[in-house]
C-alpha positions in Angstrom: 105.4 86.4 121.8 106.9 82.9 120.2 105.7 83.9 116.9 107.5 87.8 117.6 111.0 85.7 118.8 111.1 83.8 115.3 110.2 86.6 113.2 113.7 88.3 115.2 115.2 85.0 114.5 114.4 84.9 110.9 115.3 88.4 110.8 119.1 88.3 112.5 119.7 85.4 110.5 119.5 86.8 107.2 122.5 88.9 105.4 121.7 92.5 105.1 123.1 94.7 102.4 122.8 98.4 102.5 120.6 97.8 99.2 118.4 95.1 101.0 114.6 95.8 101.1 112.8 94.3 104.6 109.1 93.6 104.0 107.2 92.6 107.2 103.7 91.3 106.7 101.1 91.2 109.2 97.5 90.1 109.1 96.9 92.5 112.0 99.2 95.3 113.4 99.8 95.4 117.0 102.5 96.8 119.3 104.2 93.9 118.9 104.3 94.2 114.8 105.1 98.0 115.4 107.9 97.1 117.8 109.3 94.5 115.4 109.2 96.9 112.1 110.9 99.2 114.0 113.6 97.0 115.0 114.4 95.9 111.5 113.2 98.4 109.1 115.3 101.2 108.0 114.2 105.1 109.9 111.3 106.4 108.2 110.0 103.1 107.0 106.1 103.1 105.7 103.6 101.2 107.7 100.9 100.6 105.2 97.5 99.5 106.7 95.3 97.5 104.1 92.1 97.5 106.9 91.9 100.3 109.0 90.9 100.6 112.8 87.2 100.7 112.3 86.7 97.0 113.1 88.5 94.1 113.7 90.3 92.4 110.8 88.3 88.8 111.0 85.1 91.0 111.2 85.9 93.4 107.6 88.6 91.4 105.4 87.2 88.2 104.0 89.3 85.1 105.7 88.8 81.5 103.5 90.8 78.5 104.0 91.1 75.4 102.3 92.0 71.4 103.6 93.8 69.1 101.3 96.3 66.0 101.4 100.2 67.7 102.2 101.1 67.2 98.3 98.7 69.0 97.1 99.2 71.9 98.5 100.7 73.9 96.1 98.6 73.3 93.6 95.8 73.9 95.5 96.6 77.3 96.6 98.0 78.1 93.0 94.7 77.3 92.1 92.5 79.6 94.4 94.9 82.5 94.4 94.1 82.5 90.5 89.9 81.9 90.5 90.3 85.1 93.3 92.4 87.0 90.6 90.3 86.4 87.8 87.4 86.9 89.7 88.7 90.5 91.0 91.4 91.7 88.4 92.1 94.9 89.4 91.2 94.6 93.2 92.9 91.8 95.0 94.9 91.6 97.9 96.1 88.2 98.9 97.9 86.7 101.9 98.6 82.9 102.2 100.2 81.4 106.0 101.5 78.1 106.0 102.3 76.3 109.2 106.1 76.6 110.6 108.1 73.4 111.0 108.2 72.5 114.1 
């Protein structure tokens, strides 16, 4: 619920042009994803789902994380998001979350 309200927030905040594109990105999809895209994405938007409803996503997409000191953040993200690239050229798919500010 507090993550749905500053996704809205984010979302009624930003100046939309009839051109504008809206990309919502969801490590899972529930109602409350579903409700949101349809809120703020244009009638007949695609809903594109990278897992599928077999399992839950923890148990079928590979989930890493990494610990470092705050200024090395970048670099260290930069930094797996290109071993996983090179590793799997062709067939990648990558999501990074950061904390919000509080």
């Amino acid at each position: 619920e507090e993550h749905s309200e500053a996704v809205r927030a984010i979302c009624n905040y930003m100046y939309r042009r009839p051109s504008q594109q809206v990309v919502l990105v969801s490590a899972t999809i529930p109602k409350e994803v579903r409700d949101l895209a349809s809120q703020f994405c244009r009638a007949g938007y695609d809903l594109l789902d990278c897992v599928g409803k077999e399992s839950p996503t923890q148990e079928t997409v590979e989930q890493l994380y990494a610990i470092c000191p705050a200024f090395l953040t970048f670099a260290a993200t930069n930094n797996l998001i290109r071993e996983e690239v090179m590793a799997n050229p062709t067939n990648h798919k990558v999501i990074v979350f950061f904390p919000t500010a509080p």
